[in-house]
N, C-alpha and C positions, 0 to 999 in steps of 0.2 A: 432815457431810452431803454438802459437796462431793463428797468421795473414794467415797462408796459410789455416789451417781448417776453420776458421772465426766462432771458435766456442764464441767468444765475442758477437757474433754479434746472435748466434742461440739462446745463453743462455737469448738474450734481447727480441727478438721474442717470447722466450717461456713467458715470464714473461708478455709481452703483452697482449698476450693472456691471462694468468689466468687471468687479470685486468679487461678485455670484458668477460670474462665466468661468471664473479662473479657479473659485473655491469647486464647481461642479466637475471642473477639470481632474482641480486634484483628487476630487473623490470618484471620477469615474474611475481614473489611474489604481486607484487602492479596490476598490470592485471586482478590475480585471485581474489586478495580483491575484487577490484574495480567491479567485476562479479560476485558477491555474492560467492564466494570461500570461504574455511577455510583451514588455516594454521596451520597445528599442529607440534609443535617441531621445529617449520622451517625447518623442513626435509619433510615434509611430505604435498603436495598440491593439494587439492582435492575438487571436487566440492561436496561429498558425506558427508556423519556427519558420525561422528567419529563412531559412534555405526554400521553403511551401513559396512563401513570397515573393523569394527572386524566381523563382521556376513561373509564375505566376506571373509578374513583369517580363522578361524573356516573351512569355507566348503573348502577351499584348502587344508588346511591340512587334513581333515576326507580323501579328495578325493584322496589324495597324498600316504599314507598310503593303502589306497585299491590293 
């Protein structure tokens, strides 16, 4: 059943790909360093300082709420 769906082969594809998602990850991360970017959490990559951001969340949320 394997071999006719050729799901062996889709499950390897997928895994390929998170390998390039995660390598592109880290190479966006070194881009943004490298251009004066900060990285917070490693989640989170931004050209702004941290404080830009919360000021930034704050007013979404007052505005969200209205």
């Amino acid at each position: 059943m394997l071999w006719y769906w050729n799901i062996d082969v889709i499950v390897k594809n997928q895994e390929e790909q998170k390998k390039i998602m995660r390598e592109q990850n880290d190479l966006l991360k070194q881009f943004i360093k490298l251009n004066g970017g900060k990285i917070y959490n490693d989640d989170l990559l931004s050209m702004e300082s941290k404080e830009e951001i919360e000021r930034k969340a704050k007013l979404f949320d007052a505005s969200s709420k209205s």
